[in-house]
N, C-alpha and C positions, 0 to 999 in steps of 0.2 A: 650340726650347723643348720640342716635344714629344718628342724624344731625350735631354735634360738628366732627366725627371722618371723614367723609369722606370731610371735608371744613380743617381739621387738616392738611392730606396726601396731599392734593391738594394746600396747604400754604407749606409745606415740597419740594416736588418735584418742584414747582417754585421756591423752593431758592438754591437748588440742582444743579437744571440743566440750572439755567442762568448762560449765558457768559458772558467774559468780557464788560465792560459799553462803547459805543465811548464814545474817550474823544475828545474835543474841543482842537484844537492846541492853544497854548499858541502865535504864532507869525504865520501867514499863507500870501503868500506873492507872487507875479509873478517879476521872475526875467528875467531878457533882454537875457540870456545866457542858452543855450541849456545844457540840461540836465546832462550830460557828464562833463561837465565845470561847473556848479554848484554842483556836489557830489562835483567833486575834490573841491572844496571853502570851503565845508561842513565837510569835512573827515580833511582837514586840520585846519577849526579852530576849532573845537571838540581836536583834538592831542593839538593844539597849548593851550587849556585852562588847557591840560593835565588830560585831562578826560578818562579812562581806556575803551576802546570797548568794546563791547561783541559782537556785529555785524557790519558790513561795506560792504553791497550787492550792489553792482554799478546793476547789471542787474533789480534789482527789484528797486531802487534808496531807500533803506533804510538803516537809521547807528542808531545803539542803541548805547548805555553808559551803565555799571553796574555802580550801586547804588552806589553815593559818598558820604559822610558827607559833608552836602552844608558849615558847620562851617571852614573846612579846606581855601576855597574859602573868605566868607565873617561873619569872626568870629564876628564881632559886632551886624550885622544886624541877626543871626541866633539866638544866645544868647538867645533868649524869648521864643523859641521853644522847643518842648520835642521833644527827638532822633528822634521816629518815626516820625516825620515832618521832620526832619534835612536831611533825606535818602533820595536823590532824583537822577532819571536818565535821560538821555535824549533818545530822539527817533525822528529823523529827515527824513522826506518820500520827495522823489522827486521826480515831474511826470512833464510830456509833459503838456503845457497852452493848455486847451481845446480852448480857444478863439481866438487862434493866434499862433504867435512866443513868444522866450521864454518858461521859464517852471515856474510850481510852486514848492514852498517850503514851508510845513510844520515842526515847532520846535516843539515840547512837551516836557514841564517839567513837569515828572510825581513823585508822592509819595505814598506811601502807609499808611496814618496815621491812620488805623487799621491793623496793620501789629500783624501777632501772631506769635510767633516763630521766628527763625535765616531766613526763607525765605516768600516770599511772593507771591501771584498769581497774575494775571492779573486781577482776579474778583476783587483784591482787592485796586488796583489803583488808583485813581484819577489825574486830574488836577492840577498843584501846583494853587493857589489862584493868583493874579496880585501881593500884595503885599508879598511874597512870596520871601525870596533872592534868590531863585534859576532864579526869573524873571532876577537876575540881568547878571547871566551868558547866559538866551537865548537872552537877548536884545544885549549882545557882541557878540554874537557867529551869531547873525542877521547881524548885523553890518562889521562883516567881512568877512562874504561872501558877502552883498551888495560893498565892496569894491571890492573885491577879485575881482568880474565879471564886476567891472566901474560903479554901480550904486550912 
């Protein structure tokens, strides 16, 4: 018993004090157009899908989304899912191409499908899965900033 209790507090505090998990972007990508000119592509088709901000940092090249009902977007394909799958946001990171010219772009569609309560943490996040309908709004939302900048 007295072996059980300090491997118990030691399993406690590791689940305590981990952070949030990286996630793997759902679309990751180098565009031909310098970073300034790729947000502006990115802030506009985010708006353009009419997906609600919660952040839009040109200096750090990050734009969040709060948490939409993906059923609103694509009611057929969501339909087989419970709410908590259904919530999903985005989070899109833009940096200078280490390799060259150009920048990169990161999409994540992210969910919380052990969400407890009316809010949820970062801890508690994930990746949306590929088949996932919210892939279907980051494969548009790809696509028209790939336009937006001539790709």
């Amino acid at each position: 018993m007295r072996l059980l209790l300090p491997g118990v507090a030691v399993l406690v505090v590791g689940c305590v004090t981990s952070g949030p998990k990286a996630l793997k972007p759902s679309v990751q990508e180098v565009m031909p157009a310098s970073r300034s000119v790729v947000f502006q592509a990115a802030l506009k088709a985010v708006t353009d899908q009419g997906l609600p901000l919660r952040e839009a940092e040109p200096t750090n090249g990050v734009i969040q989304t709060n948490y939409v009902d993906i059923s609103s977007f694509d009611p057929m394909g969501s339909s087989q899912y419970p709410a908590s799958e259904r919530l999903v946001r985005f989070r899109i990171l833009i940096g200078a191409n280490p390799e060259g010219a150009g920048s990169v772009i990161a999409i994540f569609g992210i969910y919380a499908p052990f969400r407890s309560g009316f809010s949820t943490s970062e801890r508690n996040e994930r990746a949306v899965p590929r088949d996932h309908p919210a892939m279907g709004l980051v494969r548009s939302m790809r696509d028209a900033i790939a336009k937006s900048v001539g790709m």
